[in-house]
Phi, psi and omega in degrees: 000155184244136185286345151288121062057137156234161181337300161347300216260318191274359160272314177303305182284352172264008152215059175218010190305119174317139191244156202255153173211141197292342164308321185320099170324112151347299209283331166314322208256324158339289201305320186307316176299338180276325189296299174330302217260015121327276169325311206274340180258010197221335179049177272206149180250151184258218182249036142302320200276137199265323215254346212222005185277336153282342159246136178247145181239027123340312132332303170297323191275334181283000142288138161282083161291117134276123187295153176301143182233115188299161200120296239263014166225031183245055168288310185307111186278167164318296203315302167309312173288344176279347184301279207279329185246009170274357169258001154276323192162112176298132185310288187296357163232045156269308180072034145236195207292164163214129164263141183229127180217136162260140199041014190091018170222142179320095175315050190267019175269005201235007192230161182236081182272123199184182203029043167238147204270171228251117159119330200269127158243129189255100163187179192261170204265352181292350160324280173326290182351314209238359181230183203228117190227055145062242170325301191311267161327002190251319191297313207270320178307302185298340170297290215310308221270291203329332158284305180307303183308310224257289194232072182313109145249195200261255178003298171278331173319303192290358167283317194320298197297338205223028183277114166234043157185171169158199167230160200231138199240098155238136187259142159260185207298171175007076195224121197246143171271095159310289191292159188282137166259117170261144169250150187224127127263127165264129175256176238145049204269318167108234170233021199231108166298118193264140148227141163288145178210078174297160210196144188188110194245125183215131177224140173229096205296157182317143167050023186268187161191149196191171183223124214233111173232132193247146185235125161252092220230200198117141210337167173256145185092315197297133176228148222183126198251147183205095142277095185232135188237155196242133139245110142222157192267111160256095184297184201295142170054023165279138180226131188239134184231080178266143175216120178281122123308110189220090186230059173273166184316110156315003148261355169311192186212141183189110183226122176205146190231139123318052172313129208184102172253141192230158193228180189322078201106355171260134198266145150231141171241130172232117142279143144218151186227121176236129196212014186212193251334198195308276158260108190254143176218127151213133189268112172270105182248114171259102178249118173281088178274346188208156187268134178096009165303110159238148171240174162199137207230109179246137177190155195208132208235176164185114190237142190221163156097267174224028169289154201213111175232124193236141165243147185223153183224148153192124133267143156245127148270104196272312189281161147322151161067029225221161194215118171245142171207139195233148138204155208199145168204133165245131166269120135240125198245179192021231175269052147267186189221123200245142162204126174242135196242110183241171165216133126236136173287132170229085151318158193317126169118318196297038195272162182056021189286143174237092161281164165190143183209130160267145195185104142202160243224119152256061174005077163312309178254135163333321204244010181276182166205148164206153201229123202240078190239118130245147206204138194247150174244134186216138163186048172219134186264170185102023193239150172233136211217114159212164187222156180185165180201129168253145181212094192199185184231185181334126179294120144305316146354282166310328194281326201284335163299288217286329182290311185293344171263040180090003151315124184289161192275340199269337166292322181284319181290322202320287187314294194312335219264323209266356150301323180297310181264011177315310196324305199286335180261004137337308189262347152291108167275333174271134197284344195258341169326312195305310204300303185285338152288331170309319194280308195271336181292316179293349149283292188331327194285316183256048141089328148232194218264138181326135169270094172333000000 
C-alpha cells in the first residue's frame, strides 16, 4: 500500500473528514477516527499495489465528491424507486422484506418489512448506531469493526470511517427465512457529485438459512462513488444464498468489498452480475474457519464501451475438509476492460481441502481487454486443488455453422455469446431475480439501454 499520500488523495479526503456527533457510542467514534486517520496516512492505492495494478483510482480522487446527507433525495418518490430498481428485479414479487437507502441512508416510506419469523431482525443501522444498547452494542461494535481491524484497505477503511447507515441482518440459531431479503441501494446524486459509503452487516445463527439480495443501482448519466461494504458471519451449519446486482449509472464509480467467515458446517453461495458503471471493483474475501465449511463463489461481468470491471477473490482455508468452487465468465465488448484476480489459500492444517477455480473470458472486440490470474497457494498436504482460465473470442467454426443455416452473422454471434453466458444465469435460483438479470444481460449484449 502506499505510504505517501498524494496531493490528490489529501484533497479528495478534506472533504470527506468524519464529523463528530454526540449521539455516537464512544467506541464509533474512536473507531471513525482510527480509521480516518488510517486512510490519511496510508493514502490510496497505486499501480505499485500488486492487487490495484489493473485499476487506477485516480479517476476517482479528481472528482470533488460531497459526502451524502440524509435527506438530500427525498424528492425520490416510491414511483422513482420502482423505475430505478425494477429492472434488477421486481420489487414486489420476490415477496419478502425489503430495505431501501438512497445515498446510504434509510428510505423508510420506501421499504418493507414482513414475513420474518420471530427473533429474525431486519433493519437499518443508524438507530443502532446512536444508542448505547449494552451487549447488544459490543455485538454490533465487533461486526462493524471487523474489516478495518482484520485486513485495513483505503476504500473499506474509509466506509469504517465515514458509514452512518446502512443494514443490520441478524437470524437466530435454526431459523429458516423463507422469502427473500433485498437490500436495494439507490445513488441519487443530482448535479452535485455525491460519495456514498452503504454498509450491510449479516450474522447467521447455527443452523440458520436464508437468502439475501442486494441490488446496487442509480440514475442513469448521474456521477457518484458508491462505496460499499458487506459483513457476514455464518455461525455452525448456517446456510446463506446471497446475490449481487450491480447496475450503477455509466458515469459512476461503484468500489465494494464481501467479507464472509464461515464456522463449522456452513454453506455460502455467492452471485454476483456486474454490468454497470464506469469503473467498477468488487472485492470477495472469504475465510473457511471451520471444517466442513463450503463456499461457491459466481460471477458474471460484461464491461462494454469504455467500462472497466475489476473483480478480485480470496479464499482462504483454514480448516480441514472444508470445499470451495469459483466460476466467473466475463463478456467484453468494445474499449472495455474486464479484470479477475482469485486467490485460494490452503493454509497449514487445512488437509482434505477440495478447491477448484475457473475463469473465462470473452472478446468481443479488437479493442477489448483482460486480464485474468488465477492462483492457488497450498501449504498443506493431503488436498485436492486445480484451476484454469481461458480468454478468446467466438468459435468461427460455430458461427460459420449457424450462417450456413440461415442465420445472420450478427444474430449467429448474438446466439453464441448468450450461450456462453446462460451457464451463469442458470445457477440464479430465484426466478423472478433470474428473469431481470436475464433481461439486463441481454440489453448489455445488444448494447443498449434498459427501458425504466
Amino acid at each position: 500500500m502506499n505510504t505517501e499520500p498524494s496531493t490528490a488523495s489529501a484533497a479528495f479526503l478534506a472533504r470527506l473528514e468524519p464529523r463528530a456527533d454526540a449521539r455516537q457510542p464512544a467506541w464509533l467514534w474512536e473507531l471513525r477516527r482510527a480509521a480516518f486517520q488510517w486512510v490519511v496516512e496510508h493514502g490510496f492505492p497505486t499501480a505499485k499495489d500488486e492487487a490495484w495494478k489493473y485499476t487506477r483510482v485516480a479517476p476517482i480522487l479528481a472528482i470533488p465528491f460531497q459526502p451524502a446527507e440524509p435527506g438530500t433525495s427525498r424528492r425520490l418518490s416510491a414511483a422513482s424507486v420502482e423505475r430505478l430498481a425494477g429492472v434488477l428485479c421486481d420489487l414486489y414479487d420476490l415477496g419478502g422484506p425489503r430495505l431501501v437507502f438512497v445515498n446510504g441512508y434509510f428510505a423508510a416510506e420506501l421499504s418493507v418489512l414482513k414475513q420474518l419469523p420471530q427473533g429474525t431482525r431486519v433493519s437499518n443501522l443508524a438507530a443502532l448506531l446512536h444508542a448505547d444498547s449494552g451487549a447488544d452494542n459490543g455485538a454490533l461494535e465487533t461486526l462493524f469493526a471487523w474489516s478495518f481491524r482484520a485486513q485495513p484497505q483505503a476504500f473499506s477503511t474509509l466506509n469504517a470511517a465515514l458509514a452512518e447507515d446502512g443494514a443490520l441482518v441478524r437470524i437466530p440459531a435454526h431459523t429458516t427465512v423463507e422469502a427473500p431479503i433485498h437490500l436495494v441501494f439507490l445513488s441519487d446524486a443530482g448535479a452535485t457529485p455525491l460519495v456514498s459509503h452503504p454498509r450491510a452487516l449479516v450474522r447467521m445463527g447455527a443452523g440458520s438459512r436464508a437468502t439475501l439480495v442486494e441490488s446496487h443501482v442509480g440514475s442513469g448519466g448521474e456521477l457518484y462513488l458508491s462505496n460499499a461494504v458487506s459483513e457476514v458471519v455464518l455461525e455452525a451449519g448456517a446456510v446463506l444464498e446471497h446475490y449481487k446486482v450491480q447496475n450503477e449509472s455509466t458515469t459512476a464509480f461503484h468500489v465494494a468489498l464481501l467479507r464472509v467467515r464461515q464456522a463449522q458446517g456452513s454453506r455460502f453461495t455467492a452471485h454476483s452480475s456486474a454490468l454497470g458503471a464506469a469503473l467498477a471493483r468488487q472485492e470477495v474475501r472469504v475465510v473457511l474457519e471451520g471444517p466442513g465449511a463450503e463456499v461457491a463463489l459466481n460471477g458474471l461481468y460484461l464491461p462494454r464501451g469504455e467500462q472497466h470491471l475489476d473483480n478480485q477473490t480470496c479464499i482462504e482455508h483454514l480448516a480441514p475438509r472444508c470445499t470451495s468452487r469459483e466460476l466467473y465468465k466475463g463478456v467484453v465488448d468494445g474499449r472495455g476492460h474486464g479484470v479477475f484476480d482469485g486467490r485460494i489459500i490452503v493454509r497449514p492444517g487445512a488437509m482434505k481441502t477440495d478447491a477448484c477455480q475457473t475463469i473465462k473470458t470473452l472478446l468481443l472486440s479488437e479493442s477489448a481487454q483482460a486480464n485474468t490470474q488465477p492462483r492457488l497457494e497450498i501449504f498443506a498436504d493431503d488436498v485436492k486443488c486445480a484451476h484454469g482460465a481461458a480468454v478468446g473470442q467466438l468459435d468461427e467454426q460455430a458461427i460459420f455453422y449457424l450462417r450456413s443455416r440461415g442465420i445472420p452473422q450478427a444474430a449467429a454471434r448474438s446466439l453464441l455469446t448468450y450461450a456462453f453466458v446462460s451457464e451463469m444465469l442458470e445457477l440464479i435460483r430465484l426466478a423472478p431475480l433470474r428473469t431481470q438479470v436475464e433481461r439486463l444481460v441481454v440489453t448489455q449484449l445488444r448494447g443498449v439501454e434498459v427501458a425504466a
